[in-house]
N, CA, C and O atoms as a GROMACS GRO file, in nm:
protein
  476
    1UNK      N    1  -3.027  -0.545  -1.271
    1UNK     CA    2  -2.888  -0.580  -1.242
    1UNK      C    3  -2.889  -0.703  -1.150
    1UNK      O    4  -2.967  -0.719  -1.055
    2UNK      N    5  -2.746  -0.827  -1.209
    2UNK     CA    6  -2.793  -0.889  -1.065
    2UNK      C    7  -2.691  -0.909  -0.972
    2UNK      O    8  -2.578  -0.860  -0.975
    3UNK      N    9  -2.754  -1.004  -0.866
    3UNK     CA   10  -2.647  -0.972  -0.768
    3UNK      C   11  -2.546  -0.961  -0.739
    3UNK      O   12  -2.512  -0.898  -0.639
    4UNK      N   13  -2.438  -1.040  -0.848
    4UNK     CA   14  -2.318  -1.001  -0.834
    4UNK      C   15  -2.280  -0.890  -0.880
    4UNK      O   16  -2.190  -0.820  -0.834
    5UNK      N   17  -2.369  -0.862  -1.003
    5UNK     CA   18  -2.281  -0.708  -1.099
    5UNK      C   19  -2.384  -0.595  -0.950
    5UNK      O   20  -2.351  -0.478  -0.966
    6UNK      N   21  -2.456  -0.604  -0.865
    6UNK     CA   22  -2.437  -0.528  -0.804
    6UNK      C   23  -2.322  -0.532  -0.695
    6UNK      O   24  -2.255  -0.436  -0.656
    7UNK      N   25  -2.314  -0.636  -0.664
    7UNK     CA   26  -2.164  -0.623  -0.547
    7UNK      C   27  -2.010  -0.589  -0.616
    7UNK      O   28  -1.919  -0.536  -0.552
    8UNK      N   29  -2.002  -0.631  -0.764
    8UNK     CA   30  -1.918  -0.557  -0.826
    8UNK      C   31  -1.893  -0.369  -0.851
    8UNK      O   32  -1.796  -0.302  -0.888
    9UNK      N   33  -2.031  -0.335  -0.811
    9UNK     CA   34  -2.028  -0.170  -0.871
    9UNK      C   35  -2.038  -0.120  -0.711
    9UNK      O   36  -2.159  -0.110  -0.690
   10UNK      N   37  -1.977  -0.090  -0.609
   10UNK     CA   38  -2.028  -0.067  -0.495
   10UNK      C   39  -2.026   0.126  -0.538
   10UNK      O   40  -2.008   0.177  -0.649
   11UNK      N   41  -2.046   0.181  -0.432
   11UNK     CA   42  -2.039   0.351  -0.403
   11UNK      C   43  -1.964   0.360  -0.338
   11UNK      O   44  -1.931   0.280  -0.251
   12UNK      N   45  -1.896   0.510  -0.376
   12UNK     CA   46  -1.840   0.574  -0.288
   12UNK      C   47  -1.909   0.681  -0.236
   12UNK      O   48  -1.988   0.770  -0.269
   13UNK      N   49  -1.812   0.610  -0.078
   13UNK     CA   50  -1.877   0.744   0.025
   13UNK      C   51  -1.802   0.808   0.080
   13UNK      O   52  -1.778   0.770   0.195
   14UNK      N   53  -1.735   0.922   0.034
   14UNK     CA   54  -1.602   1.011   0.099
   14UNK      C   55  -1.459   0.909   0.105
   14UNK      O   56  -1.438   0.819   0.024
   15UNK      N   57  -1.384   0.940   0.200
   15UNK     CA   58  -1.238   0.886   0.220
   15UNK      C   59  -1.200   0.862   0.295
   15UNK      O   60  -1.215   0.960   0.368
   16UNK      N   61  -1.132   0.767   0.363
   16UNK     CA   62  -1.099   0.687   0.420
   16UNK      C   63  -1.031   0.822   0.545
   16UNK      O   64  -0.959   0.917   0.514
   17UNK      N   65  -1.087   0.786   0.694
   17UNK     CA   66  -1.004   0.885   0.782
   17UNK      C   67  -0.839   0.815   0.839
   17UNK      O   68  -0.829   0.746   0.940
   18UNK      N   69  -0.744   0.845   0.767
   18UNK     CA   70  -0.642   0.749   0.795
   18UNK      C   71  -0.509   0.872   0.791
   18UNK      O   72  -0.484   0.955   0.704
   19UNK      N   73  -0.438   0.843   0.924
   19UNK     CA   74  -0.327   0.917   0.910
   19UNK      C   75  -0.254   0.995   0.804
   19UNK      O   76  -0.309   0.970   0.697
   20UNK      N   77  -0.131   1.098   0.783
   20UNK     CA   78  -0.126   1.165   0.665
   20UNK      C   79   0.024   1.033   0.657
   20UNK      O   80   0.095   1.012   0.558
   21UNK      N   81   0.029   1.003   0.716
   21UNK     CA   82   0.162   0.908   0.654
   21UNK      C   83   0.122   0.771   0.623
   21UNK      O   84   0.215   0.690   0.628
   22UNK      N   85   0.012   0.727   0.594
   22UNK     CA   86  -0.028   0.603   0.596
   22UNK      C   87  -0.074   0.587   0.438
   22UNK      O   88  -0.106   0.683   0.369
   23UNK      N   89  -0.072   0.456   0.394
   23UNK     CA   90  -0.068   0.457   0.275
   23UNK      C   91  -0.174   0.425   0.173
   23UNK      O   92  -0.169   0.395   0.054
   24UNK      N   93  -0.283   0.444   0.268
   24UNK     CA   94  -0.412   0.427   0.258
   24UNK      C   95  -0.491   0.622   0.331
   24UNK      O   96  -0.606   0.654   0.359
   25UNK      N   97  -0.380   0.689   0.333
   25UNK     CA   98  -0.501   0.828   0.368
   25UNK      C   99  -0.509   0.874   0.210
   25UNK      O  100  -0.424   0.886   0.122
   26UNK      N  101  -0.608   0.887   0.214
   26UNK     CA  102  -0.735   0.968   0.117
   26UNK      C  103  -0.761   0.840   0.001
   26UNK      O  104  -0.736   0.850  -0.119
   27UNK      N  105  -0.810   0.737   0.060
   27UNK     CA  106  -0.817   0.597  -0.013
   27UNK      C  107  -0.979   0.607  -0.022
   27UNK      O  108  -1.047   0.622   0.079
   28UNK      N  109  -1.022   0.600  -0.118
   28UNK     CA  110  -1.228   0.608  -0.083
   28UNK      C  111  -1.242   0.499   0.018
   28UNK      O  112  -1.158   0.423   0.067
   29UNK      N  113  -1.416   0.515   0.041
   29UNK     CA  114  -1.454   0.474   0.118
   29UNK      C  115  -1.569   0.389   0.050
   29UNK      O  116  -1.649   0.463  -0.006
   30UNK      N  117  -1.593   0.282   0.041
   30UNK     CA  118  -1.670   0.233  -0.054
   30UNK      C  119  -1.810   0.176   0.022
   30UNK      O  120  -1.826   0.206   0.141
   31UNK      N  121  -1.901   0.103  -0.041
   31UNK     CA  122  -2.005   0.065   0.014
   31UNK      C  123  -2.070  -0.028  -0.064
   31UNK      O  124  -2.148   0.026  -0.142
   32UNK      N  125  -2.069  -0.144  -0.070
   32UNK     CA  126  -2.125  -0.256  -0.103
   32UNK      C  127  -2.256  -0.344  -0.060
   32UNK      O  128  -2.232  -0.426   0.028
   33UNK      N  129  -2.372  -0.342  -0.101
   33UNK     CA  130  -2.510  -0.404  -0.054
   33UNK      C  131  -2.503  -0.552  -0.108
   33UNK      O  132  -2.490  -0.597  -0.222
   34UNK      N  133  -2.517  -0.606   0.010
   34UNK     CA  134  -2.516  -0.768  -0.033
   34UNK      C  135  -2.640  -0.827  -0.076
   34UNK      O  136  -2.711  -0.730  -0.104
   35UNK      N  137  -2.708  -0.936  -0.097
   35UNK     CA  138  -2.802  -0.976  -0.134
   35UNK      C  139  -2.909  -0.952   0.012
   35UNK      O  140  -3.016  -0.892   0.015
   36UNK      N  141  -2.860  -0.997   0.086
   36UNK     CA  142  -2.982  -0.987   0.191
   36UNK      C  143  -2.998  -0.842   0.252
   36UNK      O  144  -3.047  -0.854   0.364
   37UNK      N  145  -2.973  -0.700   0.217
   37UNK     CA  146  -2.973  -0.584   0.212
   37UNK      C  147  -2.914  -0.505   0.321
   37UNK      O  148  -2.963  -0.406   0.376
   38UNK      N  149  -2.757  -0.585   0.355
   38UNK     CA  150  -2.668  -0.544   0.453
   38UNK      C  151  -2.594  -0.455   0.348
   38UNK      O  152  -2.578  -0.470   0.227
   39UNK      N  153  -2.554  -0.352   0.441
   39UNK     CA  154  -2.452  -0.293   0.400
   39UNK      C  155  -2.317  -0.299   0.414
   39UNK      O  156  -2.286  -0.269   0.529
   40UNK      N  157  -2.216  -0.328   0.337
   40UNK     CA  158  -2.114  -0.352   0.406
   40UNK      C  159  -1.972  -0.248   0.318
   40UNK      O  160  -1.952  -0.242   0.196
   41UNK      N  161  -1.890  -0.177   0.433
   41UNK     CA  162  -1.833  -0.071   0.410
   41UNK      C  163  -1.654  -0.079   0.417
   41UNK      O  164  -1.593  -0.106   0.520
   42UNK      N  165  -1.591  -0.050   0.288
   42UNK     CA  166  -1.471  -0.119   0.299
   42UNK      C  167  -1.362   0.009   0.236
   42UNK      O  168  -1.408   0.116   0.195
   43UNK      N  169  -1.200  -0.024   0.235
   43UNK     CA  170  -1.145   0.078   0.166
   43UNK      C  171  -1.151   0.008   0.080
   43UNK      O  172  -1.176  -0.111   0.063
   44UNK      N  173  -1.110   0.145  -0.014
   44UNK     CA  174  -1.107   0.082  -0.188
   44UNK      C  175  -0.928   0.057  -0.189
   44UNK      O  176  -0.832   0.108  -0.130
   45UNK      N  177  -0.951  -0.066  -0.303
   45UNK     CA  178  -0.768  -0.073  -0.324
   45UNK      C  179  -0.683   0.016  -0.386
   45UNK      O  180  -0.714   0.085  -0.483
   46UNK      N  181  -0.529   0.015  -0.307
   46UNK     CA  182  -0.490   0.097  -0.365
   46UNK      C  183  -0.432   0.022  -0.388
   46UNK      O  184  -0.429  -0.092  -0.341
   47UNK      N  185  -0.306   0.119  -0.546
   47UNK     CA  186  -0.217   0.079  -0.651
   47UNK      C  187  -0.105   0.122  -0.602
   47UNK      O  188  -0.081   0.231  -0.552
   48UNK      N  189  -0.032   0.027  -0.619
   48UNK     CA  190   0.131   0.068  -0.611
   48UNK      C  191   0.211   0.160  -0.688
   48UNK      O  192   0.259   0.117  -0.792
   49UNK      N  193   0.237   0.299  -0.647
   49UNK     CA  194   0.311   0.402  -0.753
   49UNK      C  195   0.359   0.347  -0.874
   49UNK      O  196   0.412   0.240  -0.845
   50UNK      N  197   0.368   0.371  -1.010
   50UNK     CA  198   0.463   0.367  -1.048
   50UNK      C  199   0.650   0.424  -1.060
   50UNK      O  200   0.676   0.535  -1.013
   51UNK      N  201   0.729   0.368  -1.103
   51UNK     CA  202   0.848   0.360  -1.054
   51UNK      C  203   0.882   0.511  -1.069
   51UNK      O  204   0.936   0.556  -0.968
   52UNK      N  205   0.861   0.614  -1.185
   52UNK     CA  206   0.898   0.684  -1.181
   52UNK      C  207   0.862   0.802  -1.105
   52UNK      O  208   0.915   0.911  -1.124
   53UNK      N  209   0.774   0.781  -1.020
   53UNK     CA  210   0.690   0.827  -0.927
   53UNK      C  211   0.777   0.832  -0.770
   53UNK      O  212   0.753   0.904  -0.672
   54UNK      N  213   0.852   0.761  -0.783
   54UNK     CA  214   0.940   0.734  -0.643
   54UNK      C  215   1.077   0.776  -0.639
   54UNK      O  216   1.159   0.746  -0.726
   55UNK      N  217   1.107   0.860  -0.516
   55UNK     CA  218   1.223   0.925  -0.518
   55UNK      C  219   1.326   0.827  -0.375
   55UNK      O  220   1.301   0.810  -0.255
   56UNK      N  221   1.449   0.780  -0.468
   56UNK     CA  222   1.498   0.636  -0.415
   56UNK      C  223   1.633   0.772  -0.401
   56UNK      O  224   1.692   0.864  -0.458
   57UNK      N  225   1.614   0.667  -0.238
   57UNK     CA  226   1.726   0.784  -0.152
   57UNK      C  227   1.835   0.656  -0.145
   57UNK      O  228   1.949   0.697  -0.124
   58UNK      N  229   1.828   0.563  -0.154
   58UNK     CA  230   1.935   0.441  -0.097
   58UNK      C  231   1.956   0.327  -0.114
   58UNK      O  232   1.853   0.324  -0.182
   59UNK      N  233   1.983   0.249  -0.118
   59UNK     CA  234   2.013   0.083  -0.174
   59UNK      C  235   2.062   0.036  -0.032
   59UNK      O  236   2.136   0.073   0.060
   60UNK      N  237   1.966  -0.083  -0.072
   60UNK     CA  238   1.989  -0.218   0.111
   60UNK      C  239   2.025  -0.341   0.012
   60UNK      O  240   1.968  -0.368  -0.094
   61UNK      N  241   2.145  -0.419   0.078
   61UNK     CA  242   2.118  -0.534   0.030
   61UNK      C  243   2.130  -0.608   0.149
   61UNK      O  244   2.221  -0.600   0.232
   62UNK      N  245   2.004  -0.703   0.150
   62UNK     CA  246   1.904  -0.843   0.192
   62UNK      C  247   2.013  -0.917   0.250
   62UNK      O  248   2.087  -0.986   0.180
   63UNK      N  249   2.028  -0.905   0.400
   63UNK     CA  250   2.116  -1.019   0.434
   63UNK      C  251   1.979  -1.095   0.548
   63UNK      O  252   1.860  -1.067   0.563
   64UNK      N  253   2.056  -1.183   0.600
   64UNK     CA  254   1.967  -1.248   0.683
   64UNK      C  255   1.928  -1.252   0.791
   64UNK      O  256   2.005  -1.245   0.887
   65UNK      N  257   1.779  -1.266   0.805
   65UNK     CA  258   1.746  -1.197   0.904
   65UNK      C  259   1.667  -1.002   0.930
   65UNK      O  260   1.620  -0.922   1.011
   66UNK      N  261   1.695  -1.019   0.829
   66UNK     CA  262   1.611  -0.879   0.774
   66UNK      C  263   1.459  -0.839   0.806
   66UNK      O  264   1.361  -0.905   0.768
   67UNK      N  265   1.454  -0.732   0.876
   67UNK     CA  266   1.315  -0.756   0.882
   67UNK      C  267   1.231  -0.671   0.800
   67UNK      O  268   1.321  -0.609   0.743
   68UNK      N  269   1.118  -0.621   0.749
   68UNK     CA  270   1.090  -0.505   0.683
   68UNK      C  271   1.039  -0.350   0.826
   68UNK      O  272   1.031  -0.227   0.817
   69UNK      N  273   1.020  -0.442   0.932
   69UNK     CA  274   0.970  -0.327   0.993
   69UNK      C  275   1.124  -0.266   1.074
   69UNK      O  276   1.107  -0.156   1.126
   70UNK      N  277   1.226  -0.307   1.085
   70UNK     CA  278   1.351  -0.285   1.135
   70UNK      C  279   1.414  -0.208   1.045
   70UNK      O  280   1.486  -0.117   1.084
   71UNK      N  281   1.395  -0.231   0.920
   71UNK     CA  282   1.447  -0.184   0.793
   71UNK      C  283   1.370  -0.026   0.759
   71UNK      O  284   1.427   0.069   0.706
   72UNK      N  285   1.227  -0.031   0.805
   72UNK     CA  286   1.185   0.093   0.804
   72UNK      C  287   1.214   0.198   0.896
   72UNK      O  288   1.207   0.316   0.863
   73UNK      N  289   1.251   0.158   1.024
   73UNK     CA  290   1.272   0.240   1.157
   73UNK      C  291   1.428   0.304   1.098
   73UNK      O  292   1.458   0.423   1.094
   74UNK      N  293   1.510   0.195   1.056
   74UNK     CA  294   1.636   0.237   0.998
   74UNK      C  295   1.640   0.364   0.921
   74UNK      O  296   1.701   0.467   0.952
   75UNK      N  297   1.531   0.334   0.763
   75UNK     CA  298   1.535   0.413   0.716
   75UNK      C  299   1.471   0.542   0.721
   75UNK      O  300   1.520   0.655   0.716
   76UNK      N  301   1.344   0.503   0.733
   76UNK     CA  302   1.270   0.602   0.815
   76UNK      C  303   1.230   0.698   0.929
   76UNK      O  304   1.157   0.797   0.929
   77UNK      N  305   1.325   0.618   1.056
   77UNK     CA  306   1.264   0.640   1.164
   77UNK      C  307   1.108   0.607   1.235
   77UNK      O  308   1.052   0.652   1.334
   78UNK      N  309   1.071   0.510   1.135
   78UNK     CA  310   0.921   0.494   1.194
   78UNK      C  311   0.896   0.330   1.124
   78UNK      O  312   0.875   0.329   1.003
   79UNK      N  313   0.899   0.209   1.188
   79UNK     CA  314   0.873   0.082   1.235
   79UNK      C  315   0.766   0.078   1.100
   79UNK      O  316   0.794   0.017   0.996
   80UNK      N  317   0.652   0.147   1.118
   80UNK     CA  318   0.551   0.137   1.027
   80UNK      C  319   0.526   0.156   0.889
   80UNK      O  320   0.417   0.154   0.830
   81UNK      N  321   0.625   0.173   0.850
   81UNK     CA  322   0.690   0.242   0.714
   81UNK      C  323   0.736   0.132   0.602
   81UNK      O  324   0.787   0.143   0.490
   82UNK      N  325   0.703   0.044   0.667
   82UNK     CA  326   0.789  -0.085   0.576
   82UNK      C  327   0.722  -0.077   0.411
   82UNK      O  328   0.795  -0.100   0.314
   83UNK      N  329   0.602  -0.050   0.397
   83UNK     CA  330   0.543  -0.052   0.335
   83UNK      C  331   0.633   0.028   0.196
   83UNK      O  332   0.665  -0.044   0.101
   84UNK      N  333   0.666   0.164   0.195
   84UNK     CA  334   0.748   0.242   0.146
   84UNK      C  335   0.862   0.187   0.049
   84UNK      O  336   0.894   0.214  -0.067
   85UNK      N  337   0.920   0.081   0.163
   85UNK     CA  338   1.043  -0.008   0.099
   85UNK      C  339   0.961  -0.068  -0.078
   85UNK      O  340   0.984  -0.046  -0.197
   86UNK      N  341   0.864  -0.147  -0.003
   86UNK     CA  342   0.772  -0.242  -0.083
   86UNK      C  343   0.738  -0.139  -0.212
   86UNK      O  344   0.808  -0.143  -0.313
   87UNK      N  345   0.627  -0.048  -0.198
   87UNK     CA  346   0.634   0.059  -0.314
   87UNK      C  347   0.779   0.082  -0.389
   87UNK      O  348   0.795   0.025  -0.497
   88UNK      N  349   0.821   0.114  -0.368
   88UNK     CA  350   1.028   0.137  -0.401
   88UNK      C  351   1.036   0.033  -0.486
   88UNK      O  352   1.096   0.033  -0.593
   89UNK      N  353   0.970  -0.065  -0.433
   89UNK     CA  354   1.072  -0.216  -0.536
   89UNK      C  355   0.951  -0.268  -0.610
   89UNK      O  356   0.969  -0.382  -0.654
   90UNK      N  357   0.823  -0.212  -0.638
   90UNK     CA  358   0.681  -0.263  -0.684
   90UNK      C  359   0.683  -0.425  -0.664
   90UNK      O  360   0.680  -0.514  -0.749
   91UNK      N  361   0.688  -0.434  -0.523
   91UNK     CA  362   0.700  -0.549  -0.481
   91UNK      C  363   0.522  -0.566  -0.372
   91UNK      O  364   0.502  -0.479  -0.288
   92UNK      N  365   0.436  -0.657  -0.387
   92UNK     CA  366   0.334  -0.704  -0.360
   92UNK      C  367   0.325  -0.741  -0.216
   92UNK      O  368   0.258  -0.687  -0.128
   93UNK      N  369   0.442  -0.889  -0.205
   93UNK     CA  370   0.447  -0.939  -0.123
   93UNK      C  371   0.604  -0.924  -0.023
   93UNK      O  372   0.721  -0.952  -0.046
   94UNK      N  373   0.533  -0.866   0.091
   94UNK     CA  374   0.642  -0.867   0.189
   94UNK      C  375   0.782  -0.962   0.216
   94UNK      O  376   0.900  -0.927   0.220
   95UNK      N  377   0.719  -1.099   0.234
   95UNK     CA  378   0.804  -1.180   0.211
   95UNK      C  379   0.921  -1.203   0.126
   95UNK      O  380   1.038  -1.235   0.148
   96UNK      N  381   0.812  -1.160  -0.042
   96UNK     CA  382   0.917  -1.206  -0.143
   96UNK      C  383   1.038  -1.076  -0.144
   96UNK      O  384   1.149  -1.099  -0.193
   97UNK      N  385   1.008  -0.953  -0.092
   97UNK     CA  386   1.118  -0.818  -0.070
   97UNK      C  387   1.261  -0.934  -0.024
   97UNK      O  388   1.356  -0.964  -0.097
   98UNK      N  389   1.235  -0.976   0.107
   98UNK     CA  390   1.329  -1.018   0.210
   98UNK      C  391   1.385  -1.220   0.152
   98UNK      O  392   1.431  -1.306   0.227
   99UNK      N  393   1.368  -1.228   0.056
   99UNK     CA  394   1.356  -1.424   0.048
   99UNK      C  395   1.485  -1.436  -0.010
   99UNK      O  396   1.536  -1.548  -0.006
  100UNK      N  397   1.575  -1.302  -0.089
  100UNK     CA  398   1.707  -1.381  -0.121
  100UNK      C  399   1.792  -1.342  -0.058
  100UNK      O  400   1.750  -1.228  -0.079
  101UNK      N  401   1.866  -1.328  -0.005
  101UNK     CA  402   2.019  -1.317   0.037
  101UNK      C  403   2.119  -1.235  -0.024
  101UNK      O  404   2.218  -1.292  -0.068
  102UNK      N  405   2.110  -1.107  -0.034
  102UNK     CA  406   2.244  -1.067  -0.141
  102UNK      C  407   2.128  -0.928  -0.231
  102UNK      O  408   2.176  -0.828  -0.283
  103UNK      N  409   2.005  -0.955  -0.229
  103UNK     CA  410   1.961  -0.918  -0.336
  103UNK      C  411   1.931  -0.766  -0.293
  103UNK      O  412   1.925  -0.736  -0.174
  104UNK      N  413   1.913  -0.670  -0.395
  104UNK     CA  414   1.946  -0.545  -0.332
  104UNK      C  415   1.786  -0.462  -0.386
  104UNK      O  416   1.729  -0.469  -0.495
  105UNK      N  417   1.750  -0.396  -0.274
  105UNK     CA  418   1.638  -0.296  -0.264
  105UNK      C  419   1.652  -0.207  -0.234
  105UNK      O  420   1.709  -0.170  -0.131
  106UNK      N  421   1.574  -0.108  -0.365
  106UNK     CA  422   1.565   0.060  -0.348
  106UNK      C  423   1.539   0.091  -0.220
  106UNK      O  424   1.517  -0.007  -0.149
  107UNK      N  425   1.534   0.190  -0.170
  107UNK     CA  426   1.492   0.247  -0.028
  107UNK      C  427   1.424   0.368  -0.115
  107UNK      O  428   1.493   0.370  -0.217
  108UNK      N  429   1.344   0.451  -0.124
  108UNK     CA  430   1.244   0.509  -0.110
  108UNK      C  431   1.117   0.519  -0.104
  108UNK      O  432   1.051   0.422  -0.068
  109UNK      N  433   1.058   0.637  -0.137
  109UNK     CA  434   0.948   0.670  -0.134
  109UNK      C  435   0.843   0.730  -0.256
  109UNK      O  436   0.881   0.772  -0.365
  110UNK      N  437   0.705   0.723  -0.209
  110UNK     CA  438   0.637   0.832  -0.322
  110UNK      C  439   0.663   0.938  -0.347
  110UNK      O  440   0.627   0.998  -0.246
  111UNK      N  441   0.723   1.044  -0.447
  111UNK     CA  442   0.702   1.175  -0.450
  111UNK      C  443   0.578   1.279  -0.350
  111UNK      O  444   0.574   1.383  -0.285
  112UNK      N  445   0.480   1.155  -0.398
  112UNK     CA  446   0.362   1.204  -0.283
  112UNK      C  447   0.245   1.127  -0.263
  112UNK      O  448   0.191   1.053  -0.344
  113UNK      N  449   0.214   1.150  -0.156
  113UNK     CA  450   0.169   1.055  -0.064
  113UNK      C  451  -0.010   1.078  -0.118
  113UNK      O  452  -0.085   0.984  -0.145
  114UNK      N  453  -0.048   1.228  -0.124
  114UNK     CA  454  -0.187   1.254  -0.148
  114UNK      C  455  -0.201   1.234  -0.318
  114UNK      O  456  -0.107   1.228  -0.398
  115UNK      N  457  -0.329   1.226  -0.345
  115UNK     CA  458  -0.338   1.210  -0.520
  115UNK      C  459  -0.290   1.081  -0.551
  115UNK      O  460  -0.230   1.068  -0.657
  116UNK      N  461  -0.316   0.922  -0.432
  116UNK     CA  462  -0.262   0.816  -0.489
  116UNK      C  463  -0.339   0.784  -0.612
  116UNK      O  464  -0.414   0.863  -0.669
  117UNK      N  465  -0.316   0.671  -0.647
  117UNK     CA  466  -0.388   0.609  -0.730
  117UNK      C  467  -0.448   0.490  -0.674
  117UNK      O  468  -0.385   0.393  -0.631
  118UNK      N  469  -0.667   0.515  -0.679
  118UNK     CA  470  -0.707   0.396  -0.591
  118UNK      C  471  -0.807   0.361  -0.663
  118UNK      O  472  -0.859   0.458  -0.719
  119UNK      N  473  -0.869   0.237  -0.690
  119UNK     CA  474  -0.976   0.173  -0.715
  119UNK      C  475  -1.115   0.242  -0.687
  119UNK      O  476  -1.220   0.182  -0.711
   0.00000   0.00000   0.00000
């Protein structure tokens, strides 16, 4: 094998120790050997729910000045949650959630948080 198709196939080693509300708990734990025989240890990616997977409690529409972590405390009660919004709208990038003016986003969540879907 060579070196890249080995840094392409890394191992898993158990799961990620990460809060139960975080969107990365039970994300593997991977392990990648580089050429010079370091080890180097990363989470694996996760996938954004699909839509029907998410139970949408509310509709925001985007005025200005919006923030996503203000928007989560709102909805959530917890600052750190922004993420949630983002899943809701299978939206990637933070930014692009908040860039129009007017434009309106689901507010929920995953059905469930454990059993994501990860790389």
């Amino acid at each position: 094998m060579n070196e890249i198709a080995k840094l392409l196939a890394p191992i898993t080693q158990g799961t990620a120790d990460f809060p139960p509300d975080s969107r990365y708990n039970g994300a593997p734990l991977k392990v990648a050997t580089l050429p010079d025989g370091r080890e180097v240890r990363y989470v694996g990616r996760r996938f954004i729910p699909s839509a029907e997977r998410i139970e949408v409690s509310g509709v925001h529409t985007v005025q200005g000045g919006d923030r996503l972590d203000l928007m989560a405390a709102r909805y959530f009660g917890d600052p750190t949650q922004g993420w949630k919004i983002l899943d809701a709208n299978q939206v990637l990038n933070p930014r692009r959630a908040l860039s129009e003016t007017g434009s309106r986003l689901a507010i929920g969540q995953a059905l469930t948080i454990a059993g994501q879907s990860f790389e």
